[in-house]
C-alpha positions in Angstrom: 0.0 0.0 0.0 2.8 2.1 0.9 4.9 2.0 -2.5 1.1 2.1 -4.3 1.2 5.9 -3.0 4.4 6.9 -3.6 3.9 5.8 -7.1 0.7 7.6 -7.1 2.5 10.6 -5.0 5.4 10.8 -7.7 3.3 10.5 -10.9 2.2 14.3 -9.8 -1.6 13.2 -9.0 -1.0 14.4 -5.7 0.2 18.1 -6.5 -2.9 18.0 -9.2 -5.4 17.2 -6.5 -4.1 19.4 -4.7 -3.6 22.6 -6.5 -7.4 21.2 -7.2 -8.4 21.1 -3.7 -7.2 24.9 -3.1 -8.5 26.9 -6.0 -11.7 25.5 -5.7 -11.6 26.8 -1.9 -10.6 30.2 -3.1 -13.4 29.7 -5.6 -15.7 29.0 -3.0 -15.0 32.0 -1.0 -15.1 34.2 -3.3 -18.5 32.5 -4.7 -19.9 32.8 -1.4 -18.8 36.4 -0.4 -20.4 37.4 -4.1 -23.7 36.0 -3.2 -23.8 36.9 0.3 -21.9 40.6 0.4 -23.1 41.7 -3.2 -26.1 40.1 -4.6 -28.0 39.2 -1.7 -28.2 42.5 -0.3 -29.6 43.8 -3.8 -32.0 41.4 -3.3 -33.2 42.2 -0.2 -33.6 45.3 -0.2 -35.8 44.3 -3.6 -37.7 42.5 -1.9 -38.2 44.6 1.0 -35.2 42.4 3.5 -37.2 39.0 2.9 -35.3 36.5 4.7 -35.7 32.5 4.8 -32.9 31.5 6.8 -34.6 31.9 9.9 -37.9 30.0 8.8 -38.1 26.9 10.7 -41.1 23.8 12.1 -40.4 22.4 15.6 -40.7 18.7 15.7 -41.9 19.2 19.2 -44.3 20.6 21.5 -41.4 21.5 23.1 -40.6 24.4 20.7 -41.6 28.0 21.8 -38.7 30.3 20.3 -39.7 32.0 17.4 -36.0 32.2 15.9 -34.3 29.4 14.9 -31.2 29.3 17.2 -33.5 29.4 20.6 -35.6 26.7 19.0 -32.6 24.8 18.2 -31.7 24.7 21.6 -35.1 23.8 22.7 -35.7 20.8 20.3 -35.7 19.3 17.3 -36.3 21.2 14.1 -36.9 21.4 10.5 -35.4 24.5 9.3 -36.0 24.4 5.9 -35.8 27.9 5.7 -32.0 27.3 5.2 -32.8 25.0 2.6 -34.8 27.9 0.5 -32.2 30.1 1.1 -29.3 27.5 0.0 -31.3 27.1 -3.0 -31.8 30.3 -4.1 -28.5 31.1 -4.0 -27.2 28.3 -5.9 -30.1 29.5 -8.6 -28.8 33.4 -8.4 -25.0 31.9 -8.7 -25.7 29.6 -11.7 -27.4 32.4 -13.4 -25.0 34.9 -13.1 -22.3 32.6 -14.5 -24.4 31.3 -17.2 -24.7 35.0 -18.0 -20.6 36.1 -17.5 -20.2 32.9 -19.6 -22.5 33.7 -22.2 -20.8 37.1 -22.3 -17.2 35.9 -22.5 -18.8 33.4 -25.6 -20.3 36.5 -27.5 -16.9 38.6 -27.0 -15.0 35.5 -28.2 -17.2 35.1 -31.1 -16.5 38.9 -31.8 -13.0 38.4 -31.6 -12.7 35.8 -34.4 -11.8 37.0 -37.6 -13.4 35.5 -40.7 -11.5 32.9 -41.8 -8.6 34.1 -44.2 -8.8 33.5 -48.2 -6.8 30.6 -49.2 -3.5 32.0 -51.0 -3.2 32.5 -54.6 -2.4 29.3 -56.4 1.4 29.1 -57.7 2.2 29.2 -61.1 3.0 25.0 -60.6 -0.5 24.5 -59.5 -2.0 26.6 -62.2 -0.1 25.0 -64.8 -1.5 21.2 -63.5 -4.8 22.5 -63.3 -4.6 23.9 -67.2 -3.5 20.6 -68.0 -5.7 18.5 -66.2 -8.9 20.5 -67.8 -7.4 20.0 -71.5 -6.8 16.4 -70.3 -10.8 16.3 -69.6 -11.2 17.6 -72.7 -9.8 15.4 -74.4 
């Protein structure tokens, strides 16, 4: 097992998953602090501070608190409001790449020239195509 790994350590799968591991950390961070510090806010104050997080349904009688940490604490709880709000924000972040993506696609599309006319035949090739037509001619 121990030479398996260093075999798999020294083919560079290591550094890969690794390299992996962190930019999709620093991806993550900066995803979250996009939806949370930028676009959420816009929202809310769109819709007027509408929040889900703290929507929750106690499991038990036992369950009193009208926010969702003090009901945590005094039972068990579905709080599915997190699950909206989870939701929604994967929706807002997979539209907003799908439209930064679809904007990089049209500026590359712009970018690309029409393809370039072919070059002038050389006197060689115009000679064989002169005497491949008299050829069909014939």
């Amino acid at each position: 097992m121990l030479n398996e790994f260093r075999e798999f350590a020294m083919k560079g799968n290591v550094v890969d998953l690794a390299v992996g591991v962190i930019i999709g950390v620093a991806f993550g961070a900066i995803v979250n602090s996009l939806v949370g510090d930028i676009i959420m806010p816009v929202i809310g104050a769109i819709t007027g501070g509408l929040d889900f997080s703290n929507y929750f349904t106690g499991l038990s009688k036992a369950v009193t608190a009208t926010n969702l940490a003090d009901a945590k604490k005094q039972g068990a709880v579905l709080a599915w409001g997190n699950f909206i709000t989870l939701t929604l924000n994967f929706l807002i972040i997979a539209f907003v790449l799908f439209i930064v993506i679809r904007a990089m696609n049209q500026f590359k599309r712009k970018e690309e020239a029409a393809p370039a006319a072919p070059p002038k035949p050389t006197a060689e090739v115009e000679l064989l195509t002169e005497i491949r037509d008299i050829l069909k001619k014939s």
